[in-house]
N, C-alpha and C positions, 0 to 999 in steps of 0.2 A: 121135440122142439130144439133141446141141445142140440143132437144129431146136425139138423141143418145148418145151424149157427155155428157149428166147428164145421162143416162142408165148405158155408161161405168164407168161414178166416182159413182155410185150407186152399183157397183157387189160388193157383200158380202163380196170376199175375194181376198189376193191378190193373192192366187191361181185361181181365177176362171179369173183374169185382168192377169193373163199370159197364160193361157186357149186360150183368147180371141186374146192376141196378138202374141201367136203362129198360130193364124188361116191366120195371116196378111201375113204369108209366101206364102202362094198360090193363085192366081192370079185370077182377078177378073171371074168372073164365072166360078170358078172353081169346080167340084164337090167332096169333103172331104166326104169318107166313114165314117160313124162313130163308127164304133168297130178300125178303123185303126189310124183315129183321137185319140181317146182313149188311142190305146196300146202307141201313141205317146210322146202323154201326161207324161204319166208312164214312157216311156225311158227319157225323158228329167227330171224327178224327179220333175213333176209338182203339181202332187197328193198326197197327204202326210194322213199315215191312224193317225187317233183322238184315236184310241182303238186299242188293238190287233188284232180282230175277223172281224174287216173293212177287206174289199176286194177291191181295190184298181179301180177295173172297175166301183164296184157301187159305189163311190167316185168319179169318172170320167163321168159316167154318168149323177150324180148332178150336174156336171159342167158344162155339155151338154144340161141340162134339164134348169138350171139357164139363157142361152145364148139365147137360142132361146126363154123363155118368156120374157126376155127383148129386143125382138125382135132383137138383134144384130146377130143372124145366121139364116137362112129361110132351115125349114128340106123338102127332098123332096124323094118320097118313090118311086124306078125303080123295075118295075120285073126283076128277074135274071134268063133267061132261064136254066143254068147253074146249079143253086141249088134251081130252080122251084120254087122261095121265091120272094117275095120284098126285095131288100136292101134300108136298109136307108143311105139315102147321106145327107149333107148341103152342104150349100155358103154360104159366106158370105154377105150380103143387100146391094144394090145395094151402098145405103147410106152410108155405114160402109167403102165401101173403098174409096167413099174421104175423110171421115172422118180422116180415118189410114191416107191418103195422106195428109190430112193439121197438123196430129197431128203426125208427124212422130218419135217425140222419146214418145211413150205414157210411163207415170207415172205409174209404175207397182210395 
């Protein structure tokens, strides 16, 4: 349980610690699409571009990619018969939401 609690006060930015606890909005095994997750992020003005020439997904996706190596989102890939692809989806670690649960106003 430490483990995760120094992952979260260890994310780089406090963009990427509001990333993490906008994930806290959906429900324990829930499956978060991640291009939707994403465009999410971006409506709530979480993403912020560094340059001009940044594009705001691939900014988001940093954020995406930061999450899950510090293990705090677990990605997991469903075929879509629909658009004959995998989508990628996460959750959030089994771990992370009693985490969210004991540390309910997280420091962002």
């Amino acid at each position: 349980m430490q483990l995760l609690k120094l992952s979260f006060d260890h994310l780089p930015s406090p963009s990427t610690k509001k990333c993490y606890a906008y994930c806290c909005f959906f429900g324990k095994g829930c499956n978060m699409n991640r291009k939707t997750l994403i465009h999410l992020w971006m409506a709530e003005g979480f993403l912020q571009a560094s340059f001009n020439n940044e594009i705001l997904e691939d900014i988001g996706n940093k954020h995406f990619n930061i999450l899950l190596d510090s293990s705090l989102l677990e990605e997991e890939r469903m075929y879509n018969p629909y658009l004959d692809e995998d989508t990628r989806y996460c959750k959030m670690h089994d771990l992370c939401m009693i985490l969210q649960n004991q540390y309910q106003d997280l420091t962002v």
